[in-house]
TILUM-644335 format. One record per residue (C-alpha): z, y, x; residue in three letters. Coordinates in steps of 0.1 Angstrom, whole numbers, plus 5000, padded with zeros to 4 digits. Example, Ala and Ser with C-alpha at 12.3 -4.5 7.8 and 13.67 -1.06 7.14 Angstrom:
BEGIN
507849555123ala/507149895137ser/
# end
This chain:
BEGIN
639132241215unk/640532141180unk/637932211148unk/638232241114unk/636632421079unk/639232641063unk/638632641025unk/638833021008unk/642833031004unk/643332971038unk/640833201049unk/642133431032unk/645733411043unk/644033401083unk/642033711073unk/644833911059unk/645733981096unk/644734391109unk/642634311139unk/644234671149unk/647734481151unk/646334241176unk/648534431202unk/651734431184unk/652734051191unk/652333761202unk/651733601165unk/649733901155unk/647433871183unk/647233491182unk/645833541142unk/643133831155unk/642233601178unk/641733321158unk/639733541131unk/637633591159unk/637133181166unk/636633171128unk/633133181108unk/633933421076unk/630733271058unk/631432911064unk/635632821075unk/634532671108unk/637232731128unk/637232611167unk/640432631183unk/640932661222unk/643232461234unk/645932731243unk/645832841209unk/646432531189unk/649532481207unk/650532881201unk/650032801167unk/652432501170unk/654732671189unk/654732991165unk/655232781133unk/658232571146unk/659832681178unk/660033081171unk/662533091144unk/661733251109unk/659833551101unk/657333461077unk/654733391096unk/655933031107unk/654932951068unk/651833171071unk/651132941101unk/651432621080unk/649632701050unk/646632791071unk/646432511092unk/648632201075unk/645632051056unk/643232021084unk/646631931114unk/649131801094unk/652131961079unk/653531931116unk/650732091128unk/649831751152unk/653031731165unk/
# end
C-alpha cells in the first residue's frame, strides 16, 4: 500500500475523472478507482499495490494520450517524477 496527501491541484486533476467512465478503459477506471481510495476533505490517498504500479505503467509504458501527463502531475510530488521507478 503506497500513501500520500494530494494538495487541491492535484485533487482536482484526480477528480476531474466521470466515475460513469469507470467502464470505458483501463486508465479511466484506474482514476474512478483511485477517487474512491482518495479522501475529498483531506488528500489522503492510499494506494493498493496493484494500482501504484497501473499508475506507473499508464504514465510511461502506454504511449501518449494525455493522460500519461495527467498521471504525473497527480502523483510526481508525492513518487517522484518517475513515479518510483
Amino acid at each position: 500500500m503506497k500513501t500520500a496527501t494530494l494538495n487541491a491541484f492535484e485533487m482536482d486533476l484526480l477528480f476531474q475523472q466521470d466515475p460513469a467512465t469507470e467502464g470505458d478503459g483501463g486508465w479511466q477506471g484506474l482514476l474512478v478507482r483511485l477517487q474512491r481510495c482518495c479522501d475529498a476533505t483531506t488528500g489522503h490517498i492510499e494506494i493498493p499495490e496493484g494500482d501504484f504500479q497501473r499508475i506507473s505503467s499508464y504514465a510511461f509504458d502506454m504511449g501518449k494520450g494525455g493522460y500519461e501527463d495527467r498521471l504525473i502531475k497527480i502523483f510526481g510530488r508525492s513518487f517522484g517524477p518517475r513515479l518510483g521507478r
